[in-house]
Each structure stands twice: as structure tokens, then as C-alpha cells.
C-alpha positions in Angstrom: -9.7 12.5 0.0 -7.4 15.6 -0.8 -8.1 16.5 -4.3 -5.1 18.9 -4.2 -2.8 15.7 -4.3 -2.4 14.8 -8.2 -1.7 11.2 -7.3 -5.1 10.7 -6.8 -5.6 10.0 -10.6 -3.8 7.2 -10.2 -6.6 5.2 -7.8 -8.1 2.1 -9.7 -10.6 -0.1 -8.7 -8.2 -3.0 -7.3 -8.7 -6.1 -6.0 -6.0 -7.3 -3.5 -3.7 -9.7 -5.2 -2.8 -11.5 -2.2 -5.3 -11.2 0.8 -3.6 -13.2 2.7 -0.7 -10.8 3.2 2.0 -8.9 2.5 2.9 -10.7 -0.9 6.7 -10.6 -0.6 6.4 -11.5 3.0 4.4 -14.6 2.0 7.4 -15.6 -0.4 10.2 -14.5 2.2 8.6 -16.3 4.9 9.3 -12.7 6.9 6.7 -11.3 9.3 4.6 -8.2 9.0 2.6 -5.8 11.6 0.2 -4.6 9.2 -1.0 -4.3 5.7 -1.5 -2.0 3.1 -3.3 -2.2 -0.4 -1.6 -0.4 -3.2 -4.9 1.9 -5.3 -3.1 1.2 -8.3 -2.4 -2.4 -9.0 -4.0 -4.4 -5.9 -0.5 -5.3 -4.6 -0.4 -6.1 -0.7 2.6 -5.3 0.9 3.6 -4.6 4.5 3.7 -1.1 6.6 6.8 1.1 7.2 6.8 -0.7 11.3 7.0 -3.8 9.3 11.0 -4.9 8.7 11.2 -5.2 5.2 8.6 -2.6 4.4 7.2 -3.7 1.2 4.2 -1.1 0.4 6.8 1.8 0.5 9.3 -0.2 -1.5 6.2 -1.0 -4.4 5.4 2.3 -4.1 8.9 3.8 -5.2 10.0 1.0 -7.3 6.9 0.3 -9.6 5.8 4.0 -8.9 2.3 3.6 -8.0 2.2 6.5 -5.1 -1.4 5.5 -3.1 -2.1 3.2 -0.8 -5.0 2.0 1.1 -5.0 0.6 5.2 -5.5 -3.0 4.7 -6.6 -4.0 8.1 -9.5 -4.8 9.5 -12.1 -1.2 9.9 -9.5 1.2 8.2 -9.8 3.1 5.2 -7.3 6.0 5.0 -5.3 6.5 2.4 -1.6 7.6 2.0 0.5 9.0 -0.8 4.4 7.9 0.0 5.4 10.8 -2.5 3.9 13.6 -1.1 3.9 11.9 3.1 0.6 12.5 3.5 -2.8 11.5 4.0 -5.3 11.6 0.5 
């Protein structure tokens, strides 16, 4: 983790809201390539390869800034306001 990012105060202990998928892909009916975990609030939304790209769209709207990889043996971390890895 970069500590020089100040979004990082923002990380909670989440648990996923939908881990299923991409929440507003479940209620679309849309598809999604891959999911990612918002650090704040547990929301799962979809990847920017995804078409309606619902993590970056939580991210700016709501304004929680970090998310988690949500697949399967991936735990990076990425901050959409700064574009880069935390």
C-alpha cells in the first residue's frame, strides 16, 4: 500500500454487498468482465473493460476513491482519483 496516497484513510473493513456481482449489472441485466470491491462501502461494481463501468462510476459519484480486485487470487488496490495503484 502507498501511504503517500491520502485516500487510503478512507479503507473500511467492508463486506461485499453483492458477491454475486457487479450490483447494478445484476439489476440491468448487463454483463461484466470483472469485479471490483469498493474499500469504503462494500459496493461491487464492474471494471473500466466492463461496458457500463460501474466501480469508476461509484467511485466518482458517491466519492469513495479505493477499490479492491474482486476476482478470484487478486488483491491490488486502485485509487480512480489519483490513477494509481495503493
Amino acid at each position: 500500500m502507498t501511504v503517500s496516497d491520502p485516500h487510503v484513510v478512507m479503507i473500511r473493513s467492508v463486506v461485499p454487498q453483492t458477491p454475486e456481482g457487479c450490483a447494478d449489472c445484476l439489476r440491468l441485466g448487463t454483463p461484466w468482465v470483472h469485479l471490483r470491491l469498493c474499500l469504503t462501502c462494500g459496493h461491487v461494481g464492474c471494471c473500466d473493460s466492463s461496458p457500463m463501468r460501474h466501480a469508476r462510476a461509484h467511485a466518482h459519484t458517491v466519492g469513495h476513491p479505493i477499490v479492491q480486485s474482486f476476482e478470484p487470487g487478486e488483491s491490488w488496490r486502485w485509487c480512480y482519483v489519483d490513477e494509481t495503484m495503493v
